[in-house]
FISEGU-712986 format. One line per 10 residues: their letters; for each residue x, y, z of C-alpha. Coordinates in Angstrom, 1 decimal. Layout:
N
a = X,Y,Z; ...
//
This chain:
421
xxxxxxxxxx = 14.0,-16.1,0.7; 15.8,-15.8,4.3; 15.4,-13.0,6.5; 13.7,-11.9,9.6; 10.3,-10.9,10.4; 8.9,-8.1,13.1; 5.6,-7.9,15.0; 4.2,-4.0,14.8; 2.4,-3.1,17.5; -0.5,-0.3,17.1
xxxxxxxxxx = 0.0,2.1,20.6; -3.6,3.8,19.4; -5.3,1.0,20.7; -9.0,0.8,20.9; -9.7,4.5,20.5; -7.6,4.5,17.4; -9.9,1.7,16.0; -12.8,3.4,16.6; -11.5,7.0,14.8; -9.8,5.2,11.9
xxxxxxxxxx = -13.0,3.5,11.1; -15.1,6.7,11.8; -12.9,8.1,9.1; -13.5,6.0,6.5; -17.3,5.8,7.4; -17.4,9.6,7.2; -15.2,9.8,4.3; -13.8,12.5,6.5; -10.8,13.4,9.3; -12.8,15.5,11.1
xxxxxxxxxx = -13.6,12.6,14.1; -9.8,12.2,14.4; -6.8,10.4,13.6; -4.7,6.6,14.0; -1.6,6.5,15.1; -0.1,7.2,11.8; -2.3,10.1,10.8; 0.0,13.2,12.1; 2.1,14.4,8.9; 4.0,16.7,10.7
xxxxxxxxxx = 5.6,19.4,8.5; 4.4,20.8,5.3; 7.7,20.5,3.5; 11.1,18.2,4.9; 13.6,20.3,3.0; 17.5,20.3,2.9; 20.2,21.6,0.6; 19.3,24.7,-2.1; 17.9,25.0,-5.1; 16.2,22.0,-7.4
xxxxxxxxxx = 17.5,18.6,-8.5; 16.2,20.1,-12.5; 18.1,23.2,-11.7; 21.6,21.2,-10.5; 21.4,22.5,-7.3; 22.4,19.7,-5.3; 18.1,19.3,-4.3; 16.1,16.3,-5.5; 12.5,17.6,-5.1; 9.6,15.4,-4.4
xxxxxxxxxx = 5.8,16.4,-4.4; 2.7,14.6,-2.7; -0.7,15.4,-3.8; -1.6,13.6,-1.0; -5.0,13.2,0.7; -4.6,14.7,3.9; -8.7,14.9,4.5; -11.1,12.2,3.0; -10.8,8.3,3.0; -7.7,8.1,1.7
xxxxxxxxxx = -6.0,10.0,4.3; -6.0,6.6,6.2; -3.8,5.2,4.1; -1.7,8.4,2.5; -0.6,9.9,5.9; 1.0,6.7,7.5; 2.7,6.4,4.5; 4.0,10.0,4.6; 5.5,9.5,7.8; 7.4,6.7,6.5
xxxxxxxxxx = 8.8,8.4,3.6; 9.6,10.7,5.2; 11.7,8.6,8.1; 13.2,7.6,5.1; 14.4,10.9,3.5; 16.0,12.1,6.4; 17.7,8.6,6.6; 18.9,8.9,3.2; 19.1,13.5,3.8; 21.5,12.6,7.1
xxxxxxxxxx = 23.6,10.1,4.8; 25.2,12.8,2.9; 22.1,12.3,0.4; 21.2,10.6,-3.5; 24.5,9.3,-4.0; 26.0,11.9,-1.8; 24.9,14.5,-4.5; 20.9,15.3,-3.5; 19.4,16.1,-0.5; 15.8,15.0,-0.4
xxxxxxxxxx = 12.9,18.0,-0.5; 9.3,17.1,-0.1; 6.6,19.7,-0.3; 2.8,17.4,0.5; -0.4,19.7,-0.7; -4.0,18.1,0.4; -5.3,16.5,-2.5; -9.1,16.4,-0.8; -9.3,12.5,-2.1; -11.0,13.9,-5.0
xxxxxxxxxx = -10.0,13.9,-8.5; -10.1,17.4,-9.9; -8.6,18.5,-6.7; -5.9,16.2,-7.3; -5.2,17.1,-10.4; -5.0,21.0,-9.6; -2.8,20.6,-6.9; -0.2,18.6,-9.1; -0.1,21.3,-11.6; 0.5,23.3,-8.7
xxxxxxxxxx = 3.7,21.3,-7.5; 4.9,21.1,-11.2; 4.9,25.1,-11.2; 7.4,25.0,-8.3; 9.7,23.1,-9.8; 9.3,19.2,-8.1; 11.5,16.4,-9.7; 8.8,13.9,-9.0; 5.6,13.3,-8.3; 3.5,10.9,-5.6
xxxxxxxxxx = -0.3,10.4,-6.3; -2.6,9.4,-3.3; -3.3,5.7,-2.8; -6.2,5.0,-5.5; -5.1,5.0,-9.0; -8.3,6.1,-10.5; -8.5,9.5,-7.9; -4.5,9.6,-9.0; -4.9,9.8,-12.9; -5.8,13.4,-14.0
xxxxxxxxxx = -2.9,14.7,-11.7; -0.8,11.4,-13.2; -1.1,12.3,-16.9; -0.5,16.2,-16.2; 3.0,15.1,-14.5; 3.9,12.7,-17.1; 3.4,15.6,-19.9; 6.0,17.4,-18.2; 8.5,14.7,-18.3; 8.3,14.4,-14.7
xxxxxxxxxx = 7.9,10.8,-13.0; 5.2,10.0,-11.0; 3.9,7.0,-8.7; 0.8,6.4,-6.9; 2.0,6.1,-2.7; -0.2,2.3,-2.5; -3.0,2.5,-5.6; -3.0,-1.1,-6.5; -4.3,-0.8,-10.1; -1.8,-2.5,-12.2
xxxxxxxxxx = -3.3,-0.7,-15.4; -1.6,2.8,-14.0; 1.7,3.1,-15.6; -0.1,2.0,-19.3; -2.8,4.8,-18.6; 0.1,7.2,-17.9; 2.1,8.2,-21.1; 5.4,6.0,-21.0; 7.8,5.8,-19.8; 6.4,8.0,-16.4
xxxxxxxxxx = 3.5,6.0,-14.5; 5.0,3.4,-11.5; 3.0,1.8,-8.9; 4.8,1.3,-5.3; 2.9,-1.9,-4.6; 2.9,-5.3,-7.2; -1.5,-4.7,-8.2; -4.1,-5.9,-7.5; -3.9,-9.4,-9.8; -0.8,-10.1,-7.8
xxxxxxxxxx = -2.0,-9.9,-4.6; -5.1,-11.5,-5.7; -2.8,-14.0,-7.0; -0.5,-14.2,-3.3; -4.0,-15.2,-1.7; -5.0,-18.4,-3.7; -1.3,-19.6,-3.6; -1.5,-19.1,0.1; -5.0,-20.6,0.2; -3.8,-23.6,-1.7
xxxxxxxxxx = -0.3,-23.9,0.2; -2.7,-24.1,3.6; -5.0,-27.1,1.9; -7.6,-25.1,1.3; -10.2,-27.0,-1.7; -13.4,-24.7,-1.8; -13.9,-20.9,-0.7; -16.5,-18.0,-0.4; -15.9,-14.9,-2.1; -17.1,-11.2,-0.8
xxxxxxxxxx = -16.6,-8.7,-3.5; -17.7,-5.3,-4.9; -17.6,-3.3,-8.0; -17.7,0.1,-6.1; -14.2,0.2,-7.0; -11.7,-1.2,-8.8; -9.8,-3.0,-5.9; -12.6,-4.7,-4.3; -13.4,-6.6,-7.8; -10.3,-6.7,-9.8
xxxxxxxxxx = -8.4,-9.0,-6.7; -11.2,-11.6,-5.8; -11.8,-12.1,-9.6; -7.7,-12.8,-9.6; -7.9,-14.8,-6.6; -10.6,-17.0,-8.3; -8.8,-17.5,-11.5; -6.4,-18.6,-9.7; -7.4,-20.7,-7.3; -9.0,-22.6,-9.8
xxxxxxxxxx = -5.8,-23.1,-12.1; -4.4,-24.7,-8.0; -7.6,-27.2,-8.0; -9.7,-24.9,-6.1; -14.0,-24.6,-5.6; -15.6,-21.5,-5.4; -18.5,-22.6,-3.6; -19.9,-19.1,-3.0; -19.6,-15.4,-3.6; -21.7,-12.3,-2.8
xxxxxxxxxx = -21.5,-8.6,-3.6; -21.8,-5.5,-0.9; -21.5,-1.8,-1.7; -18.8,0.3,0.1; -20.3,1.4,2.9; -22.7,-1.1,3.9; -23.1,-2.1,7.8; -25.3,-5.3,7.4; -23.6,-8.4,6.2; -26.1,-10.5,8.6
xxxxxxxxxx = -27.7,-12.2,5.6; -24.6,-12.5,3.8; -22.8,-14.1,6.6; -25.4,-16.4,7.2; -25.2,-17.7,3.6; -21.1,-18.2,4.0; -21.9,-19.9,7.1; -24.4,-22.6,5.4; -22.0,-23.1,2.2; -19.6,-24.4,4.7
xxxxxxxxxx = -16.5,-23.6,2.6; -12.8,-24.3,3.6; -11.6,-20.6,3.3; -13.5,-17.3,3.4; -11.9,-14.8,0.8; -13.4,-11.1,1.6; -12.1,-8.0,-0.6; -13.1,-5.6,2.0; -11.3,-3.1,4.5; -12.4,-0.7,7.2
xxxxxxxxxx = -15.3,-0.3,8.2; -16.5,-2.6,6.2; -14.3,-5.5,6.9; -15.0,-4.7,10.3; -19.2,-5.6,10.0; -18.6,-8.2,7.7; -16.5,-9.9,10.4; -18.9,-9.2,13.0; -21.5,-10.3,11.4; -19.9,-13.5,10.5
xxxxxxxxxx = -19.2,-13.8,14.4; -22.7,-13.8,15.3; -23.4,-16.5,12.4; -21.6,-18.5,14.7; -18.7,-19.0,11.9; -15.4,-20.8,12.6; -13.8,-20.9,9.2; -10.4,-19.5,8.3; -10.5,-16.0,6.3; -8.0,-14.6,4.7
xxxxxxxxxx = -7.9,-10.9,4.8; -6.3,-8.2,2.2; -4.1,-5.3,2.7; -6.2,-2.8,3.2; -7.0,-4.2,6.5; -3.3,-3.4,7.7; -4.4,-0.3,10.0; -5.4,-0.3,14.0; -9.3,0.2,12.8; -9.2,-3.8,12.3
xxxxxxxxxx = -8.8,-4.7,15.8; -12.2,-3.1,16.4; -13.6,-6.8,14.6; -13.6,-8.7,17.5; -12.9,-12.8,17.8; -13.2,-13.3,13.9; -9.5,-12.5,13.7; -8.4,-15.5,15.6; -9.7,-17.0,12.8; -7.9,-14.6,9.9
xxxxxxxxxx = -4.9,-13.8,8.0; -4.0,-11.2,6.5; -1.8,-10.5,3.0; -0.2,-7.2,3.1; 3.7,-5.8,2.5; 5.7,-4.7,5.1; 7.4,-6.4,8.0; 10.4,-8.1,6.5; 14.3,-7.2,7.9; 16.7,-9.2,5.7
xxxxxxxxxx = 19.7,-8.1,4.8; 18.6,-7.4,1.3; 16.0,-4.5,2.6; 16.5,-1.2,4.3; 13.8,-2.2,7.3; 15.6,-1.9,10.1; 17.5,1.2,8.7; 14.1,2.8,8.1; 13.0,2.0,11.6; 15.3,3.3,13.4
xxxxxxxxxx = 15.0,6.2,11.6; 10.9,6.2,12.0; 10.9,5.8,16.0; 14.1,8.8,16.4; 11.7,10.8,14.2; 8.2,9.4,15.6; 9.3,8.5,18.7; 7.6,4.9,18.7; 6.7,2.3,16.3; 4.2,2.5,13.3
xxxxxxxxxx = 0.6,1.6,13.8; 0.7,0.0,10.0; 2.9,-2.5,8.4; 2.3,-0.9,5.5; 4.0,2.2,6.6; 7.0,1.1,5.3; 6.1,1.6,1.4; 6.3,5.0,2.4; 10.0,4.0,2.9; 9.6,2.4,-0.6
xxxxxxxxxx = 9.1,5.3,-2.2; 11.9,7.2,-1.4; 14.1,4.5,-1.8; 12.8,3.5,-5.4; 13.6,7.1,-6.6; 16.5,7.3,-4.8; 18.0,4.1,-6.6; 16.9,5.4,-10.3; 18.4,9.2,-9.7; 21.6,7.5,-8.8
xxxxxxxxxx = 21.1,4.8,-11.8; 20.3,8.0,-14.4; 23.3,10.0,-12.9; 21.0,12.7,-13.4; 17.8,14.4,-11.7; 16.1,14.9,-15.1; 13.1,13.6,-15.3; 12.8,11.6,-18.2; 16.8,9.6,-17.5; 15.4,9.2,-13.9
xxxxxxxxxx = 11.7,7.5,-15.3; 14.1,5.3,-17.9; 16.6,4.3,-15.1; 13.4,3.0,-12.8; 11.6,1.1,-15.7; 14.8,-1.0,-16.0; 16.1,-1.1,-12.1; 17.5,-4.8,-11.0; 16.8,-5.3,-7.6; 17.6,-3.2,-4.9
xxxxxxxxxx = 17.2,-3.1,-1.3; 13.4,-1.1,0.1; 12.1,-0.9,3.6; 9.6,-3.6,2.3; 11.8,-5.9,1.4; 13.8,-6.5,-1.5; 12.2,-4.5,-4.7; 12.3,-5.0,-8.8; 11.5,-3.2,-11.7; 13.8,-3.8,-14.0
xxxxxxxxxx = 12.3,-7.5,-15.0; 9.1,-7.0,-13.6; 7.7,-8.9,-17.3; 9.5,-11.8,-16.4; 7.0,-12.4,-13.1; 3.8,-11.6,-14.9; 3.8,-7.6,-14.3; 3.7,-4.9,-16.8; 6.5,-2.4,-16.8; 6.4,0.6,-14.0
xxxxxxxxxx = 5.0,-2.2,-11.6; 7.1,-3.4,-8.8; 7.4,-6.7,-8.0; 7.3,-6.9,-4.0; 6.9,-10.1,-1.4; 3.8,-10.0,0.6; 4.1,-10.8,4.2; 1.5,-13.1,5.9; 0.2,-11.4,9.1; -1.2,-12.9,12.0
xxxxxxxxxx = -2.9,-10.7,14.5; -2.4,-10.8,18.1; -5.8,-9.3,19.8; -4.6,-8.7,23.4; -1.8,-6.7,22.1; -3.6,-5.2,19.2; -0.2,-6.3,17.1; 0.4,-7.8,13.5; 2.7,-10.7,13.6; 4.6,-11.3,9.9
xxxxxxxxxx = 4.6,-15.5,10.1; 6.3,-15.5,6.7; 6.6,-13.4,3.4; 6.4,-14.6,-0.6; 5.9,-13.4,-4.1; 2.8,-15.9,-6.1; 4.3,-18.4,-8.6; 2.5,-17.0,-11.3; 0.3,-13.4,-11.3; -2.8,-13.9,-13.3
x = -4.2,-11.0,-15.6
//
């Protein structure tokens, strides 16, 4: 596919790195935030009343984690969506009919929390609901919206299993899962003439086990060798006999299914083994924190979304919109699926001719193509590329990172050949 690609630059610098990761080490915001962590506002609201009422509103709730590890991820992608509603608000609206509300309530990153505070957004009368970036943390809340007819999609959780978990037709994911990407990686791995890789994974969570096993399914249907794998815990800060290990094996490709901090001592780690292999990072890494690794990511890429300004997306729309309301440029590629999001429902409310909940869940399930801040988006024949319905397919970008500048260069962007379940 043709288009254009964009190098974001992270203005938080080494300071940001250093709080981001202090974050997710703490499980905390307390020690402070990226570039990306403000949310501004409680509520972005225009027009009166509610979409369900006729109004002329189209109301959106976040249970959003505003403090925990999640917040890392949820409030960059807040900003973006909401860049993106008052792109769509100063447009004359859905279809020139809605104006975009949002109302975000803190979420805690915890469950129960999560799930009180969506009951809580139900009772004042939201169209839709957006779940915090884990699908797991996102389900009790999920299933409470989806028994109100009321759609619901988790901002980045990558678990392709959501939307089934949720009763149909209500649960969506805003990113293509975890087999996908896992999927992108050995295609990319393959494409680069890679033969044998090392893999780092975990089962602390779902994310960190479910992509290196579809990586390695993968690249063994492409002709690949796993030479190697190891397991870490979330959380852990010594990787030195680990590294040392990957070193010896000698393999073409390192494959870890890590983020911040951990990512960030693995890669150490592996820079003190004296490693010069290529690794190929995942998504997760796409936040300022990573540039605290060091010299390893001369040696890395990185799979992630974001970054791509064809014709057929809404990126540059969306950032101008972000910088006149930011006043700069995201620290995050991935900022942009906040974008996503309000563009996804936007597209299905104007598809249903309707703001009710259950014509605006059908309209998304079957939803040709249509233009995102991502990139180009599907769900409408999401099947026919090895997805389950309520999962979008997306390209991934392929990120370079440029150290001096602390800046993620897009080189290129893809969807895999064929996702493997």
């Amino acid at each position: 596919m043709t288009g254009r690609w964009i190098t974001w630059r992270s203005r938080a610098g080494a300071a940001a790195a250093v709080v981001a990761a202090c974050a997710l080490a703490a499980g905390v915001t307390a020690c402070g935030s990226n570039s990306d962590s403000s949310t501004g506002a409680a509520s972005t609201s225009a027009g009166t009343g509610t979409g369900s009422s006729g109004g002329g509103t189209y109301k959106i709730g976040w249970a959003e984690a505003k403090t925990g590890y999640l917040a890392l991820v949820d409030q960059p992608l807040e900003k973006g969506l909401r860049a993106e509603i008052a792109r769509i608000n100063d447009a004359g609206g859905i279809d020139g009919k809605y104006k975009i509300e949002l109302e975000t309530r803190d979420m805690k990153t915890d469950a129960a929390t999560g799930a009180t505070v969506a009951q809580e957004l139900l009772s004042d009368g939201i169209d839709a609901l957006i779940t915090t970036c884990d699908t797991d943390v996102s389900l009790p809340g999920a299933q409470i919206a989806a028994q109100q007819n009321t759609p619901v999609i988790s901002s980045c959780g990558a678990g392709a299993q959501f939307p089934q978990q949720v009763p149909a037709p209500y649960g969506f994911l805003n990113v293509s899962g975890t087999e996908a990407e896992g999927s992108a990686i050995a295609e990319y791995a393959n494409k680069k003439g890679y033969k044998t890789a090392y893999i780092l994974s975990s089962n602390s969570e779902a994310y960190t086990s479910r992509l290196p096993a579809a990586f390695e399914k993968r690249f063994k249907e492409l002709g690949g060798r796993i030479v190697g794998s190891a397991q870490y815990k979330i959380g852990d800060t010594d990787y030195r006999a680990t590294a040392t290990k990957i070193v010896s094996a000698n393999p073409d490709v390192i494959v870890p299914a890590a983020f911040p901090p951990d990512s960030i001592a693995f890669l150490k780690n592996l820079a003190a083994a004296g490693n010069t292999k290529p690794i190929i990072l995942n998504d997760g890494n796409d936040t300022p924190a990573i540039f605290g690794a060091g010299s390893q990511l001369k040696n890395s890429t990185m799979i992630t979304y974001g970054g791509y300004t064809g014709p057929d997306s809404t990126a540059e729309q969306w950032l101008a919109a972000y910088k006149k309301m930011f006043g700069g440029e995201p620290g995050s590629l991935q900022t942009a699926l906040g974008g996503d999001l309000a563009d996804a429902l936007a597209a299905a409310v104007k598809a249903a001719g309707s703001t009710d909940g259950t014509k605006v869940a059908n309209a998304l399930r079957g939803l040709p193509t249509f233009p995102g801040a991502t990139g180009p988006v599907t769900y409408g024949d999401s099947t026919k590329f090895g997805l389950t319905p309520g999962v979008p397919k997306k390209m991934f970008a392929v990120a370079t990172f440029d150290l001096p500048n602390k800046s993620f260069k897009v080189v290129e962007s893809f969807f895999p050949d064929k996702v493997v379940q």
